[in-house]
Steps between C-alpha positions, in 0.01 A plus 500: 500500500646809401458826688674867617682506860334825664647421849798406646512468924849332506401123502198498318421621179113633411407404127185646295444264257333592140194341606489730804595284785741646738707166662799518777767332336853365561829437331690158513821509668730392194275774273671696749829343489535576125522888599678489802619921371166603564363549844159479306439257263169600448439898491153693482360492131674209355230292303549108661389166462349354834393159597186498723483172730223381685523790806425788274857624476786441267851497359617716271680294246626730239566847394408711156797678366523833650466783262654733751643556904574708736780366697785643802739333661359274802716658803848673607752311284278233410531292163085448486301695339104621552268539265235771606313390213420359169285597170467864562389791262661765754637610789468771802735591720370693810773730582499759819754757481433500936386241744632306408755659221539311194863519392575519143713216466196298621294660209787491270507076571147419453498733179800339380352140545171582337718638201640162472207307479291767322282614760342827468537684814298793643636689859240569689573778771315486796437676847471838333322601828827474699740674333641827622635745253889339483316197414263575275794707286672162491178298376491792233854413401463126528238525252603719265819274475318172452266668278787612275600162479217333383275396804137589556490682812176546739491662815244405736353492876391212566300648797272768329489313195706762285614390180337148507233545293840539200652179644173334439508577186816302432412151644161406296557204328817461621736315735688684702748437738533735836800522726715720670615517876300436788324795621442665183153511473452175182224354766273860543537574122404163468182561705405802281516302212311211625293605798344168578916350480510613896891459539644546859717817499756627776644757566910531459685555807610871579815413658667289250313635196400197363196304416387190623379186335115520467493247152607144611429356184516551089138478388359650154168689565246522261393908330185602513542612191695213353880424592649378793744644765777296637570607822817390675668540837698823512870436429841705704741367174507452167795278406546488090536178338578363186680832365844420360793793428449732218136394503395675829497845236238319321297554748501914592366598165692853538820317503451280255389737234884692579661198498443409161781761389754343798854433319493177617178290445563285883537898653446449842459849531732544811855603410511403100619777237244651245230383744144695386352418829711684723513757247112542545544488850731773522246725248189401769368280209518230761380554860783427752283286718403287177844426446616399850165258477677367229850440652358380802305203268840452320632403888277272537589306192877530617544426822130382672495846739124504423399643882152465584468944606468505087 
């Protein structure tokens, strides 16, 4: 029986399948055993095949091919990977320039990643209630660089409903993906797109200035008006993964487009001569904060100093 995995609580994995039936399922241990990289074999919208026995639930016994992921790196310095999830039309990352902050590295990762895999990706910037006037000039900038780069940029408040009704607009019919740290609000916007959804929210803690886990679980939620969300617990690192050397530029469209006129075609665009990268860098072409995103990517592929702070 063939069906879409809309939940996943660790263990067990919920299945809808085409005839409607939604069935708790399980994988076999040497299904398991043949991705030993993974830390999820199974991830939230991969189309399966299940086996249901004679209790009502089932085994999941194979897996379509994937026609996209979202992956990270699993944990500090660990070889497994995590894939958020599969099949996906787009992405949004919930980004808070303030509690918590949302470094640009971190944003710089997850857009990188989505690059690779061809992944639209929309920032979403949220808390706009919150924000004193140092802040808010640095949500101006932060969008007005992204923006310049290619992103879709929305900000919104979550609380008051400001700038939702545009965010709607971009999920019918669609299946989007929605992370970012904990804390930044993905569970209230959430709830103001799909009242009747009811997530538990929290609030972030004041002394440390960061947010604390309210979603447990990946789980795709159906759109009123057609779509699903996939929420997912809120995430402190994003550790890149498959990215090798001189294609890490691939992947920060402003530096690839310079790169193209490099003297050398494997530039690495650190210390080589007749480099067009750092040449755009030095004319503002490239933002500085782009480009250290992009070194600090290149250390990871070098020497594993992926740190979880990123």
């Amino acid at each position: 029986m063939h069906g879409l995995v809309i939940r996943n609580t660790g263990s067990w994995y919920t299945v809808r399948t085409d005839d409607g039936r939604v069935v708790e399922s399980k994988i076999k241990g040497n299904f398991r055993l043949k991705m030993i990289r993974n830390t999820n074999p199974i991830a939230i919208g991969d189309h399966v095949e299940i086996e249901i026995n004679s209790e009502g639930t089932a085994f999941i016994t194979t897996i379509d091919a994937r026609r996209n992921y979202m992956i990270r790196r699993a944990s500090n310095l660990s070889k497994q990977t995590h894939i958020l999830a599969a099949n996906i039309d787009q992405a949004m990352l919930i980004v808070t320039v303030n509690y918590p902050k949302t470094t640009t590295v971190f944003i710089d990762r997850f857009l990188a990643t989505a690059e690779a895999y061809s992944i639209p990706v929309s920032l979403v910037f949220n808390k706009l209630d919150r924000y004193d006037a140092d802040d808010s000039a640095y949500l101006d900038a932060l969008i007005n660089l992204y923006a310049t780069v290619g992103y879709s940029c929305l900000p919104v408040c979550a609380l008051t409903g400001e700038g939702i009704p545009e965010m709607r607009m971009l999920l019918v019919n669609k299946v989007t993906l929605f992370s970012g740290h904990s804390g930044v609000g993905k569970s209230t916007i959430i709830n103001q797109l799909i009242p009747d959804a009811c997530l538990k929210t929290n609030v972030i803690s004041e002394y440390h200035g960061k947010g604390m886990h309210t979603t447990t679980f990946s789980e795709m939620i159906p759109l009123p008006e057609g779509g699903y969300l996939i929420d997912t617990p809120g995430i402190k690192g994003f550790g890149t993964i498959e990215m090798e050397g001189v294609e890490v530029a691939h992947y920060f469209p402003e530096i690839f487009k310079f790169s193209v006129d490099c003297r050398f075609h494997n530039c690495t665009h650190r210390n080589e001569p007749g480099c067009a990268v750092r040449q755009a860098l030095e004319k503002h072409y490239i933002s500085e904060s782009r480009y250290k995103s992009y070194l600090n990517i290149l250390e990871d592929r070098e020497g594993g100093k992926y740190r979880e702070a990123f």
